[in-house]
N, C-alpha and C positions, 0 to 999 in steps of 0.2 A: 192518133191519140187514143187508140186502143186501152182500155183497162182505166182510162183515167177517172170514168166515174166512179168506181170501184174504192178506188184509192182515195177521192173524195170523200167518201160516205166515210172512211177509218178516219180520214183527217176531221172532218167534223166533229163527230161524236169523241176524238180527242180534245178539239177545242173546247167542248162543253167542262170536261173535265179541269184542261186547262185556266180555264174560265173562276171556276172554283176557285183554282190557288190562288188566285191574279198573276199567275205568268201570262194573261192575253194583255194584260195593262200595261205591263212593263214594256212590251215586244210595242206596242202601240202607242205607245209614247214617247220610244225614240223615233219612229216610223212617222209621228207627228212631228217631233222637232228637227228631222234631218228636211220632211216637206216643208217647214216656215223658212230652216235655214236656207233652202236652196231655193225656193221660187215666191219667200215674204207669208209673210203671216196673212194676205186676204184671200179664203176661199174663191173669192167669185174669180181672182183671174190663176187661182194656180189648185187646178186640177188634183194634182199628187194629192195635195193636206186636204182638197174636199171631200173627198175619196178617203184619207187617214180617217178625218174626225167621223164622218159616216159611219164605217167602221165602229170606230170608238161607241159611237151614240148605238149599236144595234149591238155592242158588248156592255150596253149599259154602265160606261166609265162616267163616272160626276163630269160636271158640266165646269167644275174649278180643274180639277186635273189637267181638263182638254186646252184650259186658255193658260194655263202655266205649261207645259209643252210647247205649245205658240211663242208663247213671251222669249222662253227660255231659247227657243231654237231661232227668234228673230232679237235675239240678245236684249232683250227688255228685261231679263231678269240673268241672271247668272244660271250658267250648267255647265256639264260636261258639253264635247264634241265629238261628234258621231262618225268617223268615218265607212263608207260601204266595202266589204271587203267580199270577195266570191272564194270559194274553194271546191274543187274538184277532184273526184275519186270513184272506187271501186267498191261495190258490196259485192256480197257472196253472189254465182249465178253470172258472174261480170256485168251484174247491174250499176247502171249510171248515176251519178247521184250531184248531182250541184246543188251547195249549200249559200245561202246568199245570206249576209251578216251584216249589223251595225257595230262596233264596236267603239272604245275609249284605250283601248291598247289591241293592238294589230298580234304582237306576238303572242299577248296569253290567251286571245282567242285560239290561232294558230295550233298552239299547242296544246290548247281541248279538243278543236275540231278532230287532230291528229289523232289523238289518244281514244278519241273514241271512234272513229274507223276501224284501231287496231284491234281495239277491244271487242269489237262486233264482227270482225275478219274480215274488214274490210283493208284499204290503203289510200291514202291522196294519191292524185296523180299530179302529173306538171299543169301548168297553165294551158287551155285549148285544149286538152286532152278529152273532154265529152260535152263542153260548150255545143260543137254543133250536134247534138246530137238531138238538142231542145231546139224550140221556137217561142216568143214571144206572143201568149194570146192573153186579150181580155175572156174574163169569164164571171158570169153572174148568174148563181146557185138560187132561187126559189124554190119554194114547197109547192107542192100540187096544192093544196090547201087554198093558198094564198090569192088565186085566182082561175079566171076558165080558163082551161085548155089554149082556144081561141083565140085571146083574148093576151095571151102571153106571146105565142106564134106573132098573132100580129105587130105586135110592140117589135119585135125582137127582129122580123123579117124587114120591116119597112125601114129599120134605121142599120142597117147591115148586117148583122147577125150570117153568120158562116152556117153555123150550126145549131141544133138545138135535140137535144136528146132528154129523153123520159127515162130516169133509172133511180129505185131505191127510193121513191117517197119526193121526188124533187125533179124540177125541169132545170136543167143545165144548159146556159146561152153561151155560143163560145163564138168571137169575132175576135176582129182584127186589132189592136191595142189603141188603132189610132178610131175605131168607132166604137171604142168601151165609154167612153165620157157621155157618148151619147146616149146610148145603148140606157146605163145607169140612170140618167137625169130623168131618160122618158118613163122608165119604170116608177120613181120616184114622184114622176108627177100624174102619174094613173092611179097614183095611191098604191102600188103592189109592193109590198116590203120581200127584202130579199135576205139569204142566212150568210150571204160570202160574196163580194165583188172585189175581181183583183185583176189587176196584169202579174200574171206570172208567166215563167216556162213550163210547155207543156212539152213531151216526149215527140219526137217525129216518127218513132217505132218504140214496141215495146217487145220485154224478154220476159216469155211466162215461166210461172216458178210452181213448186210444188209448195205444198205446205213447209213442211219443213224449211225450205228456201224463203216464203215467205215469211214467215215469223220471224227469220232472222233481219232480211232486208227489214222489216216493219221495225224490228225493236235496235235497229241503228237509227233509223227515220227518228223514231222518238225520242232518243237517246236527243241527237241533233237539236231537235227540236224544244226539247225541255234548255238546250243548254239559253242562258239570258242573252249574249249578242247574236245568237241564228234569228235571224229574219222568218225564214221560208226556206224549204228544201224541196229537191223536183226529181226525181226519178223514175227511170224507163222501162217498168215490170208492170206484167199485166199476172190477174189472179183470176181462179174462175168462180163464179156464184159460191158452191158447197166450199169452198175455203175462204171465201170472205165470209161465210156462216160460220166459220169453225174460228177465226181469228175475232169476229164482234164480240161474240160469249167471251174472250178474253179482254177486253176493254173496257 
């Protein structure tokens, strides 16, 4: 998973930004109601939505927003439906890119996703086409700030944690999807607040890029990412220090 701290630190300091618009509300409050739809509105036995509203509550979303998402996605109030939809493809550099979506229409997402691959030079690919290319890890982002050293190590080693890496102002805990729950709860109950906990896909290799290469992958990423049904996007490019200095001053 080479580069993926990297790629973290641009994705953050986007979500701040994000954050701003309220495009992190919107993205998180289908992410909540698709969690009530499929595993019930009560936190304590369905992991997904504890994990959503968490989220939610560390993006500072009202506390009414979070239980009309609930309601609405365990049909206690009227909404749309969400279905999960993945799409796969190519950026410049033959970087990998799987984009993972909520959606209320399959097609016109479809054919945003599309359009803007094209637009970025990139292309979809067929279905399985760079799936395996990812893996599935949990991952829980803290600040160095936030606690000692030590003190995070331990939380992190004793409930499984794979990995843990120091990059860029933050300790990065990276395990297995099935000891994220836990991983999260214990941080949660030592008092350590965290800036991102998630299962997502991370890269099983990565394809380094020059600047130019990067800029372009990055402002497909974004592109993706701004669009309202993309969930999350994961791609396989590694950058080095002086070009993630050179791409922040751009954000």
């Amino acid at each position: 998973m080479s580069g993926h701290s990297k790629w973290n630190t641009i994705k953050r300091k986007k979500a701040k930004v994000d954050a701003q618009r309220g495009k992190t509300f919107t993205k998180l409050i289908k992410e909540i109601s698709v969690a009530a739809r499929e595993g019930g509105g009560d936190q304590d036995s369905n992991p997904r939505l504890r994990t959503a509203v968490q989220n939610a509550r560390e993006s500072n979303m009202p506390v009414a927003n979070v239980e009309r998402a609930i309601k609405r996605g365990t049909g206690e109030l009227p909404g749309v439906t969400y279905e999960s939809c993945t799409f796969e493809g190519y950026a410049v550099g033959g970087v990998a890119v799987l984009v993972e979506s909520l959606t209320d229409n399959r097609n016109r997402t479809t054919a945003e996703v599309r359009h803007l691959f094209s637009k970025h030079g990139g292309h979809l690919g067929e279905p399985n086409s760079v799936s395996y290319m990812f893996e599935n890890k949990g991952l829980v982002v803290i600040g160095q700030s936030a606690a000692e050293e030590d003190r995070i190590y331990e939380i992190a080693l004793e409930n499984g944690a794979e990995d843990i890496r120091s990059e860029a102002g933050v300790f990065e805990v990276i395990c297995a999807p099935e000891a994220f729950e836990e991983i999260r709860e214990k941080f949660i109950d030592a008092g350590i607040s965290w800036q991102l906990a998630e299962v997502s896909l991370h890269p099983k290799t990565t394809i380094s890029l020059d600047l130019e290469q990067a800029k372009k992958v990055i402002k497909l990423v974004n592109a993706l990412e701004d669009n309202d049904d993309v969930q999350r996007v994961s791609a396989n490019f590694d950058i080095s220090d002086d070009i993630l200095e050179e791409i922040e001053k751009e954000l």
